[in-house]
C-alpha positions as CSV (number, residue, x, y, z in Angstrom):
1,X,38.0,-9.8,27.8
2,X,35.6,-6.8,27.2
3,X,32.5,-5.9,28.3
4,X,31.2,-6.8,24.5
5,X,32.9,-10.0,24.6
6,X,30.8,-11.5,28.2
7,X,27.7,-9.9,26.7
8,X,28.4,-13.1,23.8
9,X,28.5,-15.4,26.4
10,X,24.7,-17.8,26.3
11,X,25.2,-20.6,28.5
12,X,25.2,-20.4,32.5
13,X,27.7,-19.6,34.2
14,X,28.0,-20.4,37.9
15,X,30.4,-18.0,39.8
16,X,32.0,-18.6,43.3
17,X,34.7,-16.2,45.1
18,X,36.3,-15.9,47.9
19,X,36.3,-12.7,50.7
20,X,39.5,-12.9,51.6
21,X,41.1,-13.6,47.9
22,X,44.0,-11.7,47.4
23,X,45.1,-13.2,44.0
24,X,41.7,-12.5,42.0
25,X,40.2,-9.7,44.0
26,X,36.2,-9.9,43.4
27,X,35.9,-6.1,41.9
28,X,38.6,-7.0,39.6
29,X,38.9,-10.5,38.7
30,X,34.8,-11.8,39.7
31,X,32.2,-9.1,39.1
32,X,33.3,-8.0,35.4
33,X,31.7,-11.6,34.9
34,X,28.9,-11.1,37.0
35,X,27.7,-8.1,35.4
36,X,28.3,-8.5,31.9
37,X,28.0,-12.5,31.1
38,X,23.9,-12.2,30.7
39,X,23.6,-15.7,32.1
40,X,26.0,-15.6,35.2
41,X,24.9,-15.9,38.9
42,X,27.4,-16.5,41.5
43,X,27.8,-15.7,45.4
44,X,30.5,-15.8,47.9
45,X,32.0,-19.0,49.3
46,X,33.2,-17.0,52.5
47,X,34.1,-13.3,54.1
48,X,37.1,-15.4,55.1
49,X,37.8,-18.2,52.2
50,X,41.0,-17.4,50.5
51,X,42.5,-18.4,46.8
52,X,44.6,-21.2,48.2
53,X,42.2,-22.1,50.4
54,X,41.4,-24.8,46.9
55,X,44.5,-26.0,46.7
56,X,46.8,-25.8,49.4
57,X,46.9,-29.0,51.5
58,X,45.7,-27.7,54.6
59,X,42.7,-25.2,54.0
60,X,41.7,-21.9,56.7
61,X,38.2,-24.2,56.5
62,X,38.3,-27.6,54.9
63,X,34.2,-27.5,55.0
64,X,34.3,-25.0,52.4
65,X,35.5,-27.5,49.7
66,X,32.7,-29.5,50.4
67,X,29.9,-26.7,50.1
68,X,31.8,-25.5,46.6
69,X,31.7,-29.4,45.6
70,X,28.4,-29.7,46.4
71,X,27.7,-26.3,45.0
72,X,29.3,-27.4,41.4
73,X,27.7,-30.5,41.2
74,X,24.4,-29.3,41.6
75,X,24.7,-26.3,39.0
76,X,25.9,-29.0,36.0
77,X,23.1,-31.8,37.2
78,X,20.9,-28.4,36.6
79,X,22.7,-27.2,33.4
80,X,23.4,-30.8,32.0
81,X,20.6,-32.7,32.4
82,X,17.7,-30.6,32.0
């Protein structure tokens, strides 16, 4: 991934992270996207919503799931079928 190669990118791209994400910290693993992929737009799920917080069985806050769900849904019914 380079900065040349997200600039190619021309669809939308919806972006979510979480504050407390350990495994793909945001100013390493999120924001390259954010600023380079012309089309990308994202926010934060959570100061306190971790990487496994998606797929361990037992989530710090299972409401967060939910909102990301409803989050997703909404950005392809946008993207898909407009």
């Amino acid at each position: 991934m380079t900065r040349e190669s997200l600039a190619t990118v021309q669809v939308p791209v919806g972006i979510r992270w979480g504050g407390a994400d350990t495994v793909n910290p945001y100013e390493v693993d999120t924001r390259p996207y954010l600023d380079h992929i012309p089309r990308a737009s994202g926010c934060s799920a959570g100061p306190d919503v971790r990487h496994e917080d998606f797929f361990m069985p037992e989530p710090a806050d299972s409401a967060v799931r939910v909102q990301m769900g409803r989050e997703a849904a909404a950005f392809f019914e946008q993207h898909l079928f407009s």
